[in-house]
Structures are given as C-alpha cells and as structure tokens.
C-alpha positions as CSV (number, residue, x, y, z in Angstrom):
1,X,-16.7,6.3,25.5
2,X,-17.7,3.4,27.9
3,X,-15.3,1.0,29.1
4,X,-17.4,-2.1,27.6
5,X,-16.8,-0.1,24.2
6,X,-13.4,0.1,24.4
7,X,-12.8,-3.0,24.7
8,X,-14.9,-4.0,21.8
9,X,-13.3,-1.8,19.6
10,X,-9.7,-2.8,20.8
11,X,-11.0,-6.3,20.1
12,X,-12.2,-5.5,16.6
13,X,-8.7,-3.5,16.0
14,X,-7.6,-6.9,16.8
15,X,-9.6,-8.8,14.7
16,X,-8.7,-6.6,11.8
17,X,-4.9,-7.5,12.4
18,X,-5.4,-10.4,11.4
19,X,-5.1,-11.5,15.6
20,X,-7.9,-14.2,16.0
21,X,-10.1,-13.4,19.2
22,X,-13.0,-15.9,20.0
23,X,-16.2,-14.6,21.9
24,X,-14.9,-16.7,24.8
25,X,-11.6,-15.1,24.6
26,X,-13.7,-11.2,24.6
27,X,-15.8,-12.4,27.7
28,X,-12.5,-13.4,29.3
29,X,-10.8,-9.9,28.7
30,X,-13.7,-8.3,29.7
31,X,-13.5,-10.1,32.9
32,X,-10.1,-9.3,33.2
33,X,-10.5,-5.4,32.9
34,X,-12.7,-5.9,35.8
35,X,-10.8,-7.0,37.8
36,X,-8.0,-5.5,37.0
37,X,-9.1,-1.8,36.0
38,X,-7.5,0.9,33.8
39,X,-5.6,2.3,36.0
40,X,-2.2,0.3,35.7
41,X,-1.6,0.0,32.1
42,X,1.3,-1.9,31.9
43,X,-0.5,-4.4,34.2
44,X,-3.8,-4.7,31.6
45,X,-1.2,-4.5,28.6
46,X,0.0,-8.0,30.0
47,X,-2.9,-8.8,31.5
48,X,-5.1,-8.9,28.2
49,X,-1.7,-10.0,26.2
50,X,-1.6,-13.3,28.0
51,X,-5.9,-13.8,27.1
52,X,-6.1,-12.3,23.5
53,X,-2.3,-13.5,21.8
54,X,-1.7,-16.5,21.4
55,X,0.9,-16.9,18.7
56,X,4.2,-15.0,18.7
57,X,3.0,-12.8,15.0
58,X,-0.1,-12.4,17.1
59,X,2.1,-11.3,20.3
60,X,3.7,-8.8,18.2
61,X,0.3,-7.3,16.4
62,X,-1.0,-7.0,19.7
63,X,1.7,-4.7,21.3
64,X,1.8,-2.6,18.4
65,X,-1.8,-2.2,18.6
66,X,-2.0,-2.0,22.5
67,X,0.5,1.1,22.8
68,X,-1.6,2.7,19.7
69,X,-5.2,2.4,20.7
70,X,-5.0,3.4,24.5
71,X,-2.6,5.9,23.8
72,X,-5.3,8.0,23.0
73,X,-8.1,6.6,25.1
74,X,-8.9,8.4,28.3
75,X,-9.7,6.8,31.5
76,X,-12.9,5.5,31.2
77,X,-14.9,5.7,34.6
78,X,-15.0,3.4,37.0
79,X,-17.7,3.6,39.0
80,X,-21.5,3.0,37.9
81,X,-23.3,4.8,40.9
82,X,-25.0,7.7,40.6
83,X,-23.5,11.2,40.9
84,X,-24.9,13.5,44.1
85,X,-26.6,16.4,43.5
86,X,-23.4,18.7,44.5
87,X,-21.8,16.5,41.4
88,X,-24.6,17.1,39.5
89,X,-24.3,20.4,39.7
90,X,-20.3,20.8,39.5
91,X,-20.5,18.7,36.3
92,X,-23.1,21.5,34.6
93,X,-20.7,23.9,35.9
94,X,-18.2,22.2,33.9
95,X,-19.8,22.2,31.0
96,X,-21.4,25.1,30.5
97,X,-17.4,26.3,30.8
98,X,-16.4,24.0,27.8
99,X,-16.2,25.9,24.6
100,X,-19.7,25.7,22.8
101,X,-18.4,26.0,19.4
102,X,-15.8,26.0,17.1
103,X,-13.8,28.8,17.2
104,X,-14.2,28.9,21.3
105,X,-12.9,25.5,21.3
106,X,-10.1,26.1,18.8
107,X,-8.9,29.2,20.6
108,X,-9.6,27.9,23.5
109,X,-5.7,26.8,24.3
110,X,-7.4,23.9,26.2
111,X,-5.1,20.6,24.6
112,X,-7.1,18.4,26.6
113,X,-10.8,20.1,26.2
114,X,-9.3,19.7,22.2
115,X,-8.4,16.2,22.0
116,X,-11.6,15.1,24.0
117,X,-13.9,16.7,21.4
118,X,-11.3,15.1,18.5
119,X,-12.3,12.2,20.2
120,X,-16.2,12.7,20.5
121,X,-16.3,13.8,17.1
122,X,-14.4,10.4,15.3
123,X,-16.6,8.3,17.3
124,X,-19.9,10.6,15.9
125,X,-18.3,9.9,12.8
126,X,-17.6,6.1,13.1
127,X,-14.1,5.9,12.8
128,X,-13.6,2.8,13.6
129,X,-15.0,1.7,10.1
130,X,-11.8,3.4,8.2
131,X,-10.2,1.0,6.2
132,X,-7.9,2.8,3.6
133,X,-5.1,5.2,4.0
134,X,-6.8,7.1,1.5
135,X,-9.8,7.6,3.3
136,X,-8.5,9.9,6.1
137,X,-9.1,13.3,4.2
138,X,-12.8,12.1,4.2
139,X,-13.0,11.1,8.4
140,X,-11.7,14.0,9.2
141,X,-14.0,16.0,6.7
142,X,-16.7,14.3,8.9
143,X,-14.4,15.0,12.6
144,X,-14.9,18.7,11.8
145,X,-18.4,18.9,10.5
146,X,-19.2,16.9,14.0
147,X,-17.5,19.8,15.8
148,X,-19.6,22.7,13.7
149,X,-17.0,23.9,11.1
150,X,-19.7,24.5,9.1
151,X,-21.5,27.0,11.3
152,X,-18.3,28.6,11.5
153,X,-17.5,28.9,7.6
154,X,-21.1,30.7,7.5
155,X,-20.1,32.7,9.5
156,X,-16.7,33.4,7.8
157,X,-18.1,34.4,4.6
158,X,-20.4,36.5,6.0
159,X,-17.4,38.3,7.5
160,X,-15.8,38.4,4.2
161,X,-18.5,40.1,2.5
162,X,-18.2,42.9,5.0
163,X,-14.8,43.9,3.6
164,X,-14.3,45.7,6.5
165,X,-10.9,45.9,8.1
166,X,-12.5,43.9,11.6
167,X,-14.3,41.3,9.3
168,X,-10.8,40.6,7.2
169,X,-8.8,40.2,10.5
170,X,-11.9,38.0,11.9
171,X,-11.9,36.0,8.9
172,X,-8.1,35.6,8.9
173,X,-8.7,34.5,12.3
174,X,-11.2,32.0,11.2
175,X,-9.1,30.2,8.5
176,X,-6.1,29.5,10.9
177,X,-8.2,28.1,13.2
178,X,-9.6,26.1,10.4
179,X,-6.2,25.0,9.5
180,X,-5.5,23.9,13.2
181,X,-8.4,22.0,13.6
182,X,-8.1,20.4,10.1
183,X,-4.5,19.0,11.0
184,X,-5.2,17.8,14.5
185,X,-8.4,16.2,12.6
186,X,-6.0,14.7,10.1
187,X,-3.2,13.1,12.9
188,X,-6.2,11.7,14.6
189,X,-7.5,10.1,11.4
190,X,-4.1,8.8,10.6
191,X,-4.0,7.4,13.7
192,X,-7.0,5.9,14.0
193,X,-6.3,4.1,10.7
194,X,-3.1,2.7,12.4
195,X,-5.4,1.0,14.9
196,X,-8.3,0.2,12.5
197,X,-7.5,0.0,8.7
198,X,-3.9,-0.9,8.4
199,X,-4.8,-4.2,9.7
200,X,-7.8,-4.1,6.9
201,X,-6.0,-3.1,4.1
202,X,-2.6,-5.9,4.6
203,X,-5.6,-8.1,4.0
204,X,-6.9,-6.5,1.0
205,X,-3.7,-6.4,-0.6
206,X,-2.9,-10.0,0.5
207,X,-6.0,-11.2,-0.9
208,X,-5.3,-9.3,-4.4
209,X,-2.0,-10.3,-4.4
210,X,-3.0,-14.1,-3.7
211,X,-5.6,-13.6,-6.9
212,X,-2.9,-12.6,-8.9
213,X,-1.5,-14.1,-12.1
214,X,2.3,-15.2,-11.2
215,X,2.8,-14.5,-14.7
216,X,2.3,-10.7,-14.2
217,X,4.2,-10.5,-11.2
218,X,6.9,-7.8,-10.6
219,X,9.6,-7.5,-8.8
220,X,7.8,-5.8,-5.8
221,X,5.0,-8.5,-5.7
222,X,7.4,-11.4,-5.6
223,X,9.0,-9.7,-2.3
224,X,5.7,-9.6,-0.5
225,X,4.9,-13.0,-1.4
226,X,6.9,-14.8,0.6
227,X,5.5,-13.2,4.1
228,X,2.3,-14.1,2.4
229,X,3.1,-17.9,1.5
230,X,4.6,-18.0,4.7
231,X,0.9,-17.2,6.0
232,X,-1.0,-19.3,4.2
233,X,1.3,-22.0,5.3
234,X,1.0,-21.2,8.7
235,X,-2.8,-21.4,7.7
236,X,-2.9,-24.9,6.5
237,X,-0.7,-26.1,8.8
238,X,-2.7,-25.4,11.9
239,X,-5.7,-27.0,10.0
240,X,-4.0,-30.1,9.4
241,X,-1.8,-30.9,12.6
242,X,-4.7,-31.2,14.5
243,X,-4.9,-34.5,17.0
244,X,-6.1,-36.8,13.9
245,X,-7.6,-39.1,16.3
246,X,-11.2,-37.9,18.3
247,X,-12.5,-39.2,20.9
248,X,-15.9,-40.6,21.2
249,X,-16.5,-40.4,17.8
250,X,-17.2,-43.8,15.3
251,X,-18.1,-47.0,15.9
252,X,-17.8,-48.6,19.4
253,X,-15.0,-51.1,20.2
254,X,-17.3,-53.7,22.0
255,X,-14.3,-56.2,22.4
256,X,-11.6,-53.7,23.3
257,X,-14.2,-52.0,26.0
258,X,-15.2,-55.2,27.4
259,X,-11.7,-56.3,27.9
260,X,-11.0,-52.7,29.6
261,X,-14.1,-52.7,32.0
262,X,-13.8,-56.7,33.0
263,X,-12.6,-55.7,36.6
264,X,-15.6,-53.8,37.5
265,X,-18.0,-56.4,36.9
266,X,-18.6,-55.6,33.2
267,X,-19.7,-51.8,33.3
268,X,-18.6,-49.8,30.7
269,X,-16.5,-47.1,32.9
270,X,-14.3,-46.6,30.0
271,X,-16.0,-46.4,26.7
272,X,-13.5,-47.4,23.2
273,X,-14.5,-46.9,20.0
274,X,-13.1,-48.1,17.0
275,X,-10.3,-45.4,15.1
276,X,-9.6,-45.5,11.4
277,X,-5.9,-45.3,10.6
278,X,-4.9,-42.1,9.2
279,X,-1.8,-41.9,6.5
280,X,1.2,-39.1,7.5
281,X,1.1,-37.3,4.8
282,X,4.2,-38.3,2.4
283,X,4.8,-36.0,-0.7
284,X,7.1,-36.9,-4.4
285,X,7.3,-33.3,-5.8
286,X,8.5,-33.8,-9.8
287,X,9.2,-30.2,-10.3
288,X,9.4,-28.8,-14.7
289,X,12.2,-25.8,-13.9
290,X,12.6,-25.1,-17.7
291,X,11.9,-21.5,-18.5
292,X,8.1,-21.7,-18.5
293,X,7.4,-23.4,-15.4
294,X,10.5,-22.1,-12.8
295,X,8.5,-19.2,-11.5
296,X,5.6,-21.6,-10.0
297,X,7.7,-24.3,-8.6
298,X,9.7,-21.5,-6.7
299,X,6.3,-20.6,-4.9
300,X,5.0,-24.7,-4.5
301,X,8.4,-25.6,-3.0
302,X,8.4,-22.9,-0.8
303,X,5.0,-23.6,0.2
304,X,5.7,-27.0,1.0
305,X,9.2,-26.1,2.8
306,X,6.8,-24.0,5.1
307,X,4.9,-27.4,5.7
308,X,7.6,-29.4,6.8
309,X,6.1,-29.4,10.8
310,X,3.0,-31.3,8.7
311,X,4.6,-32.8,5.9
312,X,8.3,-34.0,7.4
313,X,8.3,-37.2,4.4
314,X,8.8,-34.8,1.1
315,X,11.1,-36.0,-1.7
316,X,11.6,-32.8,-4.3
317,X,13.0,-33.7,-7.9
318,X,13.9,-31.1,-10.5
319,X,13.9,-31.6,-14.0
320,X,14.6,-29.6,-17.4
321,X,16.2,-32.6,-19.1
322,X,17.8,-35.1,-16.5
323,X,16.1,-35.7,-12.7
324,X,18.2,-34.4,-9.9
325,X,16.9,-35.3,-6.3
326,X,16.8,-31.1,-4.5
327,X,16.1,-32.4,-1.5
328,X,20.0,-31.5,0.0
329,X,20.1,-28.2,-1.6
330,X,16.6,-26.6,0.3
331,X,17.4,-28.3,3.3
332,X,19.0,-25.3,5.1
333,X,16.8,-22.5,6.7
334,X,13.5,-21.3,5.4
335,X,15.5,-17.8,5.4
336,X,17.9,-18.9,2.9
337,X,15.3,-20.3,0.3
338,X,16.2,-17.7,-2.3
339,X,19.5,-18.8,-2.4
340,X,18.6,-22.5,-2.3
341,X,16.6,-22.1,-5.4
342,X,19.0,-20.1,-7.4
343,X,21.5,-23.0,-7.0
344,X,18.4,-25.2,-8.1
345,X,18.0,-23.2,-11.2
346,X,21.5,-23.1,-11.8
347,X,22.3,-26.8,-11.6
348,X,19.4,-28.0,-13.1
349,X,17.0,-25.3,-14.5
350,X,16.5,-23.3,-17.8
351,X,17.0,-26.3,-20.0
352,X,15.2,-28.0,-22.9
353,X,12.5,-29.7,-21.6
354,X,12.0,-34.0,-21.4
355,X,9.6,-35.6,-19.6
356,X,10.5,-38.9,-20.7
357,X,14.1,-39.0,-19.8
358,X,13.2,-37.0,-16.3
359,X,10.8,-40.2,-15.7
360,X,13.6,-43.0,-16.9
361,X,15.7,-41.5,-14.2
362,X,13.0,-41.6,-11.8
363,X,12.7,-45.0,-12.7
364,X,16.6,-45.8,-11.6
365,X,17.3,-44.0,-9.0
366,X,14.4,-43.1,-7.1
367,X,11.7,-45.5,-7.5
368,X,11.6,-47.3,-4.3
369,X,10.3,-44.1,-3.1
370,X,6.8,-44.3,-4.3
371,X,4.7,-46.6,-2.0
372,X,1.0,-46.5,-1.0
373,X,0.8,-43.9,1.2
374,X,2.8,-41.5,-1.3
375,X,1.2,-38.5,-3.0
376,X,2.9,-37.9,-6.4
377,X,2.8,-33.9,-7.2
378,X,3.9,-32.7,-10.9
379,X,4.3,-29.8,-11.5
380,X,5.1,-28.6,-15.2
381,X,3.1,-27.9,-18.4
382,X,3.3,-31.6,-20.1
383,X,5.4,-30.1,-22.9
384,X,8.2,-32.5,-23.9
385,X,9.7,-31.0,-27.5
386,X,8.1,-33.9,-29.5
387,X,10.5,-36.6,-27.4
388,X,9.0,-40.0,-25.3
389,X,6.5,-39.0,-23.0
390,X,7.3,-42.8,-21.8
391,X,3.5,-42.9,-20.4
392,X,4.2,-46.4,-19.8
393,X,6.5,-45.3,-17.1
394,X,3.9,-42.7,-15.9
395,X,1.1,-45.0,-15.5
396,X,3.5,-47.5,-13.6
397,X,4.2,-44.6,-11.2
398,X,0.7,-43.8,-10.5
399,X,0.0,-47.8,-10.0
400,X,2.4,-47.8,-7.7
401,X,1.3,-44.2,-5.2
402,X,-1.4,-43.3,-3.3
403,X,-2.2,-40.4,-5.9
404,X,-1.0,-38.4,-8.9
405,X,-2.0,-34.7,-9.0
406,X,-0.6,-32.7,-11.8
407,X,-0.4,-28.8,-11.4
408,X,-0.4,-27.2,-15.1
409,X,0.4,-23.8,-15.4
410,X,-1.2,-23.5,-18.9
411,X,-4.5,-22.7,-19.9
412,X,-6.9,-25.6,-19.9
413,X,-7.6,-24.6,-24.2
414,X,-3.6,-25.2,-24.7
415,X,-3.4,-29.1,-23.1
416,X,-3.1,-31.4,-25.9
417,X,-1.8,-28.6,-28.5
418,X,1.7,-28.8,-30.3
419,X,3.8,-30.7,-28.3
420,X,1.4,-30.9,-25.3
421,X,1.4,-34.8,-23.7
422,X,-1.0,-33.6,-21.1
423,X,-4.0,-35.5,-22.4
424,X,-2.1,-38.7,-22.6
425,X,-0.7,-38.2,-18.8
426,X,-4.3,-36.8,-17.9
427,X,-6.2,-40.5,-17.4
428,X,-3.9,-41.5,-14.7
429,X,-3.5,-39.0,-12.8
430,X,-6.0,-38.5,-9.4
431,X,-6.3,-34.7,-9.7
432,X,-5.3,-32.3,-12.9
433,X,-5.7,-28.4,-11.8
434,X,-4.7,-25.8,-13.8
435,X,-2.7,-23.3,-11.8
436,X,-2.2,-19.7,-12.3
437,X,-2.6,-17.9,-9.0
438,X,-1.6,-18.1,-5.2
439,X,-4.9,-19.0,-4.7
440,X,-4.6,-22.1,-6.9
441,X,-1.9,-23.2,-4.8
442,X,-3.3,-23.0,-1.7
443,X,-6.3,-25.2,-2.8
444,X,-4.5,-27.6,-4.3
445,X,-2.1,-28.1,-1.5
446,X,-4.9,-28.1,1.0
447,X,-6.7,-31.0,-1.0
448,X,-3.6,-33.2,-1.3
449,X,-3.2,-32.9,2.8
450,X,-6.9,-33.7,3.1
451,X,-7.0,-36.9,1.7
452,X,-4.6,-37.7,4.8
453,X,-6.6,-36.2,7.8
C-alpha cells in the first residue's frame, strides 16, 4: 500500500468515527508525514493528533484508532527513485521465493510472508468499505478467495475422490490449513472493522435510535440516549455559539466610518458597517410531568441542560397540578441529572393534570419573567381533565414573550378530542410541533435558537 493511501484511509477511519477532518486538515497531515516520516511512530501519533483532533471526544477516537490502524500497517517506503538493476534483480529473487499459492503460503511458517498477503488480499477485497460486525464472515470469504482457496479446494476434492491413504492425509492436510487461513482471515476482518465499521455502525444505531418513538423505548435505549443527547447537544451548540457578529457583511456605517478615518484626510482605511442586534437566547420551559408527558420532558430538559454554554438564561417550571420553579433541583452536574429528575418527579410529577391552575401560579409568582426577548416552551399534551384552560392567561403570556412554541406529544388526529384544549391554546402560540422522536427534538430546539442568531 502507498503511503498517500494510508493516510487516506486512516483519514476516512476518521471520518467514520464520527472525528471531523476538512480537506485542508488532510493536505496538512499529509504534509506532515512528509516531513516527519513513518519511522518514529510515537512522533507521527502526536504529530497528526495535534492536526486531525481537535476536540477532547475527538482526541480520544483518534488514539484509539491510531494504535489500531498502524498496528497493522507496514512501513510504507520512503524513497520514490528508481531501484538499480542489482535491486531489480534481488527483488525477483525475492519473489519468485514467496509462496505462489495457498497451501505454500499457509505451510509456509513465514508469519510475516502471511500477514503481508492477509494484507494484500483485504485491500483486493476493499476492506475498508465494512461497515457491520456481521459482515466479517463475508470479507474474509472474499480475503481467501483473493489468496486462491478456491484453487486449493479443487484440488482437495480431487484428492478426496482418490480414497487413497496419501490423498486422505493430503486432504486432511488441506482443511487445517484452511482452518488457519480462515481464522487469521477472520482476526483481520475483525480488526479491520474496529478501524473502519465500528465508527459506521455507532452512527447507524444513533441515527435509529434518534428515529425512534420514546414511547417504545426500553430500558436499554434510554441508557444510550443520554451519550446521544449529549451529542446532539454538543451539535447545536457549536452551530449556535458562533461569533454572532460578521464582519464586512451588511450595510455600511457611513457616519461611524467617516468619524473613524477623519485623521487621514477622509480615506476609508477602516471600513464599518452597520450590525443588527442579536437577542441571547432566554428560554421559559412549562414542563406537563403527569404520567403521559414525564418521559419527553426528561429528554427536552436534558437537552437544554446540555445547552447551558448557549442558553445560560433558562427558567424550568414543572407542573401536574400546581407550578414549582426546577430550576434549584437540575442545577448540580450534568452527571447527576438522573437523580435530579427523579426528585422532580417525586415532588411534583405523576399527578392529575391542570393547566389552568399551573398558569394562575405562573401568573403570581413567576410572571416578571417573561419579557421580549423570552422564548416560552410548553411542553405537555393540552389535556386539562375538563378544568379552566384559563386561555385568557395563556394569550396574556404570549403577548407578553418573544414566542410561544408548544411541543405535543400526541398525535396531530387527537388535539382537540375529549378533554384536549390544544386547539384553543393553538392560535397564540408561534410554533405547534408534534413530538414523538429524538429527532423531533433536535429540530425543534434548533428552531427556537435560530430565531436568536
């Protein structure tokens, strides 16, 4: 394998780890292997680590992968000049001494003459592309096809058609070196998918997981979804804590760059240009915890808790019957969420459900929160037993914010039914998503910090 292809496929490896590498970033470690060379590994390991990993989850990915990929790569060489003819004719010699089939090379006793045709034979068989676990039986099908195993099972039923003593003992022969080369096939493939497909297939059961109902959840999704929330998070946070205010861009300040630029006889050295005020974001969660609702505000609070770098002005208010402000009990670590929100559930959760009371005590105690620049977020079903809705109370509130965007976990065909308030809520809200999904969430968070950047 060439060194340029290497490095591409260590990049891709990468890539499929979820570590983000930019072209510029590729043409960087490229220039960095040559300057630096394979030789030292420890030297490129931190070498290419300071260029291609950034983040400190990417820092990690890339160690792991570093120590698996060129574990298994052989030097590749370094110079591009042509051999002599003496080399020319030493590296015939050489191979017309390598094993030129199967069983030569299996018997051979040659580890290193065995792993470099292992080698040869995943790339002739594009390993690289393996993406599933369960895909390694089938590479390293392909691994010993590349190496002639099929010539060599010919050749083994034609020796057990003999029945001869000699044919049975070269056919038992055969098979165990069959076996061998079919296990060190298999190790390679599993290997390989380390490097290549485990990367592939986090992503494929993030992305399925993150489709999911949260309604069908079990136990063992709910403990992988907060790694993944975590990521999304991380996600939308790096898309929305960019510098909010760009430079040579808009209309240009012709008073404020004429003020600037008077001491150099009016020429416009320094150019302004006219920025529009941007909002910080500033969040009023109104959270349903009843029975039917708690699962999805664990998620949305823990969503927004990963926020708080981007959204540091978020006011979080439970309800089942009576408001209670949550803000003191999820302000401890992100690691001890869980057991935030069980004393959330506990103290205010599982009860019978009533909008109109939860928005009376909004109205006391916590309506100087709700300016202009406030986002209201509700987060419930609209189901209030048959009590007040008080939608003279909820059209106040919106009046008073930025905008109101109601999350309703319940199919669009059920707002309205029984003891549904939802279409009397609906006409002042901003924003009314139905929300089922991980995916849901994301998109509705990501729209709510939009209309601030």
């Amino acid at each position: 394998m060439s060194a340029e292809s290497i490095l591409t496929n260590f990049v891709r490896a990468l890539r499929s780890a979820d570590v983000t590498v930019s072209t510029a970033e590729t043409l960087d470690a490229v220039r960095t292997v040559d300057l630096i060379g394979y030789e030292d590994k420890q030297t490129l390991k931190l070498s290419l680590r300071s260029v291609l990993a950034k983040s400190p989850t990417e820092k990690k990915a890339y160690d792991r992968l570093f120590d698996l990929y060129f574990s298994t790569k052989s030097k590749p060489p370094e110079s591009s000049e042509e051999p002599t003819e003496n080399e020319t004719e030493q590296t015939e010699g050489e191979q017309d001494n390598e094993p030129q089939d199967f069983m030569s090379l299996a018997n051979s006793g040659d580890e290193i003459a065995i792993e470099m045709a292992i080698a040869r034979a995943g790339n002739e068989a594009d390993i690289q592309d393996i993406r599933f676990s369960t895909q390694v039986g089938y590479y390293a099908q392909k691994m010993l096809k590349a190496m002639g195993v099929e010539k060599m099972e010919t050749e083994l039923l034609a020796r057990l058609q003999e029945h001869s003593p000699e044919g049975d003992a070269a056919a038992e022969e055969m098979i165990e070196a069959r076996r061998m080369m079919t296990q060190r096939s298999i190790e390679y493939a599993k290997q390989q998918f380390d490097v290549f497909g485990a990367g592939a297939t986090q992503q494929f059961r993030e992305e399925f997981l993150a489709d999911k109902r949260i309604t069908e959840m079990d136990r063992s999704d709910l403990d992988r979804m907060k790694p993944l929330i975590e990521k999304l998070a991380r996600r939308l946070a790096t898309k929305h804590s960019r510098r909010r205010r760009k430079k040579n861009r808009g209309q240009l300040d012709i008073r404020k760059t004429l003020r600037s630029n008077a001491g150099r006889d009016g020429v416009p050295f320094d150019v302004h240009w006219r920025q529009k005020r941007k909002d910080r974001p500033k969040l009023v969660l109104i959270c349903d915890v009843s029975g039917s609702v708690a699962q999805y505000v664990r998620f949305l609070l823990l969503f927004l808790y990963c926020l708080r770098d981007v959204v540091p002005n978020l006011h979080s208010y439970a309800f089942s019957a009576r408001l209670k402000d949550i803000g003191p009990l999820l302000s401890g670590e992100i690691d001890r969420f869980d057991q935030s929100m069980d004393r959330v559930m506990k103290e205010v959760g599982w009860g019978s459900t009533d909008y109109g009371q939860a928005l009376s005590d909004l109205k006391v105690d916590h309506w100087s929160v709700i300016d202009r620049q406030t986002t209201i977020i509700v987060l419930g079903d609209a189901r209030s037993n048959h009590g007040d809705p008080r939608i003279d109370l909820f059209e106040d509130a919106a009046a008073r914010a930025k905008r109101v965007v109601w999350l309703n976990p319940e199919s669009k065909a059920l707002w309205g039914t029984g003891d549904s308030e939802m279409h009397h809520y609906r006409p002042f809200c901003s924003v009314v998503s139905y929300l089922a999904t991980l995916k849901h969430l994301e998109r509705a968070v990501d729209d709510v910090l939009m209309h601030y950047s």
